[in-house]
C-alpha positions in Angstrom: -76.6 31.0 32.8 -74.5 30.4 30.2 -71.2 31.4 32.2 -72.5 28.7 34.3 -72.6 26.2 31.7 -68.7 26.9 30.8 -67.7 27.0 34.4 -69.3 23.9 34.8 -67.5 21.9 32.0 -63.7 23.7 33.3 -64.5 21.9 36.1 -65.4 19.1 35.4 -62.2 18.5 32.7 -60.3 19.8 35.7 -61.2 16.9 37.8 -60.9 14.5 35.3 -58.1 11.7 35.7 -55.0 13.0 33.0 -55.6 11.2 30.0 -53.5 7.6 28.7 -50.1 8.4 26.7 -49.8 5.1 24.5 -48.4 5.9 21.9 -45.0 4.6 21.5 -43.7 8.6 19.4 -46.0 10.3 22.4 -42.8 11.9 24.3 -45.2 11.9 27.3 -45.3 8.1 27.3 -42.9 6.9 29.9 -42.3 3.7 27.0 -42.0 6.0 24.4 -39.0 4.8 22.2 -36.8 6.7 19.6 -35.6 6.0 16.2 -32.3 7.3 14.2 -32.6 7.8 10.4 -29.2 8.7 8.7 -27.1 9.2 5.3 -23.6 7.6 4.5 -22.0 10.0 1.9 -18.5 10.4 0.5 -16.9 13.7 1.7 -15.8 15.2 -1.9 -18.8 15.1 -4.6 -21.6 13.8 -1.5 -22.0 10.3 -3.1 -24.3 7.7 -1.1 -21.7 5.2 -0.3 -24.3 1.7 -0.4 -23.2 -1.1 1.7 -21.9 0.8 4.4 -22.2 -1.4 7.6 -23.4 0.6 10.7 -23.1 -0.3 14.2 -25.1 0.9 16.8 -23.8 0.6 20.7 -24.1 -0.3 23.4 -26.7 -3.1 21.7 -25.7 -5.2 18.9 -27.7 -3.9 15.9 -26.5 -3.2 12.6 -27.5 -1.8 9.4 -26.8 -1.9 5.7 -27.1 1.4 3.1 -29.3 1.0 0.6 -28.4 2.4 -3.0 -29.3 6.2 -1.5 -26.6 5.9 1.3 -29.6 5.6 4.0 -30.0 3.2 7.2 -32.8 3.7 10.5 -32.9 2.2 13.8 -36.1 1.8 15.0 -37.8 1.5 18.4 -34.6 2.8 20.9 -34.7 3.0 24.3 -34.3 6.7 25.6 -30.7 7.0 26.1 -27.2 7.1 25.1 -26.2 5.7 21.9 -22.8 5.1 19.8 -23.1 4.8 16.4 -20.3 4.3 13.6 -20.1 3.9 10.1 -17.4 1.8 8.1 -17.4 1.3 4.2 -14.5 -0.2 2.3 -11.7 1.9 1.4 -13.0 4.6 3.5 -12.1 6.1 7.3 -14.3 4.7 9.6 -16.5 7.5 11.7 -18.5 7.3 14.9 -20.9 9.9 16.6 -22.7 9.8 20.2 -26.1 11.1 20.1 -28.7 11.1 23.0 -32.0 9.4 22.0 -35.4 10.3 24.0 -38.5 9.2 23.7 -40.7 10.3 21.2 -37.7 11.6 19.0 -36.3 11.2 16.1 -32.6 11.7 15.3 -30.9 12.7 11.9 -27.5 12.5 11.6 -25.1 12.5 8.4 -21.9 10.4 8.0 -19.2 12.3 5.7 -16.4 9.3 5.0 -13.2 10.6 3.6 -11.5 7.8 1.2 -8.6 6.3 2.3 -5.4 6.8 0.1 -4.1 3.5 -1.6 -0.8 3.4 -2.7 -0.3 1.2 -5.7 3.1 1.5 -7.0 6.0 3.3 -5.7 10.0 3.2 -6.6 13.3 5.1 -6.7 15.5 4.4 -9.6 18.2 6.2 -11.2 18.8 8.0 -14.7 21.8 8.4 -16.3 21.5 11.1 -19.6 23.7 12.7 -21.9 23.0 15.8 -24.0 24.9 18.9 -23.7 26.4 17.2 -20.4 25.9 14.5 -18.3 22.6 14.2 -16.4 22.2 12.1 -13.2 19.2 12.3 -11.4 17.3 10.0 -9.0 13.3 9.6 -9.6 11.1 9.3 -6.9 7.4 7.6 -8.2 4.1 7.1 -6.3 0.7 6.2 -7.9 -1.7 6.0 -5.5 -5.7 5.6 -5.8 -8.5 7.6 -3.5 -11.6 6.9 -3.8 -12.6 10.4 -3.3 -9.8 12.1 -5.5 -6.5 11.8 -5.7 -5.4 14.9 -5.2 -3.4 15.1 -2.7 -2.2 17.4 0.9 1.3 15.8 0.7 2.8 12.8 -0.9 6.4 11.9 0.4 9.6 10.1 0.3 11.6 10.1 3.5 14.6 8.6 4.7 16.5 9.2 7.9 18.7 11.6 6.4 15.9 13.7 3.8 12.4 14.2 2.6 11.0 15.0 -0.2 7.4 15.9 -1.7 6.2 14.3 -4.6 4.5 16.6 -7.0 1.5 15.8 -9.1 2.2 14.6 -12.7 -0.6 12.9 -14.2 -3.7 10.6 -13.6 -7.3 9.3 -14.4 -8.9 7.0 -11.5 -5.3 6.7 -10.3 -2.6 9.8 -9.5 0.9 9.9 -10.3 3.5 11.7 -8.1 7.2 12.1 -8.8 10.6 14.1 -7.5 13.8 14.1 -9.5 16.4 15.1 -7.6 19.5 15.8 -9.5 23.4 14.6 -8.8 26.3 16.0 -9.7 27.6 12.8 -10.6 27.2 9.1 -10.4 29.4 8.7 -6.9 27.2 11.0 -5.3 23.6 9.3 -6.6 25.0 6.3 -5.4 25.0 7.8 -1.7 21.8 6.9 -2.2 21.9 3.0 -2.6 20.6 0.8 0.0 19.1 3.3 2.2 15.3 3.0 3.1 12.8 5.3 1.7 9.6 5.7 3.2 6.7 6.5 1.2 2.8 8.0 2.2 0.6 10.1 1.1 -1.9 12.3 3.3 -4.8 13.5 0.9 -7.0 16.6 0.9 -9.5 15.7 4.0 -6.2 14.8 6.3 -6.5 10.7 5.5 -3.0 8.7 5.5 -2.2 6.1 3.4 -0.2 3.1 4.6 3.8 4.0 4.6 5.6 1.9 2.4 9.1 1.3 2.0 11.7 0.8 -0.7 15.6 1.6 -1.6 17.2 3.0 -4.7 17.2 0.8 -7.9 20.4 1.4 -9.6 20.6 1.9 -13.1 23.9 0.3 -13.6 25.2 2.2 -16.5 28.3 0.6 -17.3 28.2 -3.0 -19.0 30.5 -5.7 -20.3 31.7 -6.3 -23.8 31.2 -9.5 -25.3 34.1 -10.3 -27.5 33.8 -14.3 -27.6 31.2 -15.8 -28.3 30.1 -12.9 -30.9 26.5 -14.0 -32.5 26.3 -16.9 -34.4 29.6 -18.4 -33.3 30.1 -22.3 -31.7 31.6 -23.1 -29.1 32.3 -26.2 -27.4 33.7 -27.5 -23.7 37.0 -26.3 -23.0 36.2 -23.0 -25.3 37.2 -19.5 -23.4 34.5 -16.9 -22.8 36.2 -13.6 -23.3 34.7 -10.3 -22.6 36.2 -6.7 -22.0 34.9 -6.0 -18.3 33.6 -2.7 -17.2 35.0 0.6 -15.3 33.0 0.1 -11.8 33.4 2.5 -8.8 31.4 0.3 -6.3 31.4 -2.8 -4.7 29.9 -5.1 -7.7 30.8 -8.8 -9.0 30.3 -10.7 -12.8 28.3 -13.4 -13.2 28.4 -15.5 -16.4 24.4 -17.4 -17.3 23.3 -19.3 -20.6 20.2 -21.0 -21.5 18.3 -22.1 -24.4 18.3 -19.4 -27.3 14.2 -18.3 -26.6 14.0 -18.6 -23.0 15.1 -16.1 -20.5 18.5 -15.3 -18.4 16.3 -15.2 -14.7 15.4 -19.2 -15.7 19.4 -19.8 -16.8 20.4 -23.8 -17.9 24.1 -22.9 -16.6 25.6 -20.3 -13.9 29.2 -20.0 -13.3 30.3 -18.8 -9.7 30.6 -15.4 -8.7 33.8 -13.6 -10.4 35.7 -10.5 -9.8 34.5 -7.2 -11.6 37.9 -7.2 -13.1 37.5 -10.9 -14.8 37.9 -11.0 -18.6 37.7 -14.8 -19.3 36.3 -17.9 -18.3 37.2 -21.4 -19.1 33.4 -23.1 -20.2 33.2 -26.4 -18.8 29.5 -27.3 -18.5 27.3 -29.8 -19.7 25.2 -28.3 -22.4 23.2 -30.2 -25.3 23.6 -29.3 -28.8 21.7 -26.1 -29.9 20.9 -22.4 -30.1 21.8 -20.8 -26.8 22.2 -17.3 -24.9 25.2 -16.0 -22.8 24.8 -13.1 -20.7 27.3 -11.3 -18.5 25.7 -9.6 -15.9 27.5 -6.8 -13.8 25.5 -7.1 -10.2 25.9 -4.8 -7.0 25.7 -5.9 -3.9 21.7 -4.7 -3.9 20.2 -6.9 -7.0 20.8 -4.2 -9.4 22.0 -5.4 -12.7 23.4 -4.6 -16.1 23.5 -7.4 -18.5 25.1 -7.8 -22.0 23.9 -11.0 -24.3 24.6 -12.6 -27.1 23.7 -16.1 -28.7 25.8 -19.0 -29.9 25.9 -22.4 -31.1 26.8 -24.9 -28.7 28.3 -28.5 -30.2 
């Protein structure tokens, strides 16, 4: 009898109609949605990266991280779904994931910073102890929000490249190359030709490339020999100076301006005079006072050397 009674209620549940799937997480629900929960987090040291902005395609939804580096999309259609992360001075990421019903997708978003290069130059430097010393000093300081150690930084030009070696740094690095010359003609093989500068860091991000050419530490400067300090001088008066040795294409140019102020803001210019000029005839229109007189040896690439000295002017 009591078989009966079991056989009875199989059935019975057997003929029953299949039971109502509402609930929107029920996978059998032909409505049911899906949902992505994820982390933004920095690829060295794992640090939630808030205020990451993520995007999720093909519909126009977007999210913020909070503090903890987290965002959710809610209530998804089944299907296929792009979603990228982008977070200031990071490389941007996107992942495809396939969202069903019912489900709920984690993913993680590992951003590598994004090298910024803040300061970069080649000069050169000229140094005497035992012997003469010429070198040319390649510098890069860059900042990564990650670290700053980096895969490779380098200075290139169409004819060499270099790598920059790690010198120093706190929250920003410091990279430099000297390259020594046997002498001052052959660092100046250097002058006027573009350097590129980048940097790739440890998890394979690029910087921007930059470019520069070769400041040139002129070396060689002019000797004052009238007006010496303290001296007057009036319209009419001849500027004397002993000019400088110079092996490349250079010029003089004579400035004064008001004893205090500086020679880039200059009350008086003369033309542009041979490298091999000694003396110029003064013949502007000065006020009475203190002033400064500078002759400045110039290359053809901005590079100066200056010599000063002050004066009275009557």
């Amino acid at each position: 009898m009591r078989k009966l009674f079991y056989l009875l209620i199989v059935l019975f549940l057997s003929c029953a109609p299949d039971a109502e799937h509402k609930n929107p997480h029920d996978p059998f629900n032909p409505d049911a949605t899906g949902e992505i929960k994820g982390e933004v987090i920095s690829l060295f040291g794992s640090i939630p990266l808030q205020g990451s902005i993520i995007h999720l395609f093909p519909t126009e939804s977007e999210d913020t991280t909070d503090q903890t580096g987290t965002f959710q999309f809610t209530n998804l259609i089944p299907g296929i779904y792009i979603i990228t992360a982008e977070t200031d001075m990071y490389v941007d990421k996107a992942e495809t994931l396939q969202v069903d019903g019912g489900e709920e997708k984690e993913i993680q978003f590992k951003l590598n910073g994004k090298p910024d290069i803040v300061d970069y130059s080649i000069c050169s430097v000229h140094s005497i102890s035992t012997f003469e010393k010429y070198e040319a000093i390649f510098t890069l300081k860059f900042f990564d929000p990650d670290a700053f150690i980096a895969d490779s930084v380098v200075a290139e030009s169409e004819y060499e490249k270099f790598l920059l070696l790690f010198e120093n740094g706190d929250t920003i690095g410091t990279y430099k190359k000297r390259k020594p010359y046997a002498n001052k003609i052959m660092i100046d093989t250097l002058t006027g030709i573009p350097f590129h500068f980048w940097v790739k860091d440890l998890g394979g991000s690029y910087s921007d490339t930059l470019t520069t050419v070769l400041v040139r530490v002129i070396f060689e400067s002019a000797e004052i020999t009238f007006p010496l300090p303290g001296d007057t001088i009036t319209n009419g008066d001849t500027l004397l100076w002993t000019p400088p040795i110079i092996t490349f294409n250079s010029f003089i140019l004579i400035k004064i301006w008001e004893r205090g102020g500086t020679p880039e803001n200059p009350g008086w210019i003369s033309d542009t005079l041979s490298v091999t000029d000694s003396l110029l005839v003064f013949t502007g229109s000065l006020e009475n006072g203190e002033y400064e007189m500078a002759v400045e040896v110039q290359d053809n690439f901005g590079n100066i050397s200056r010599t000063i000295e002050w004066f009275y002017f009557e």
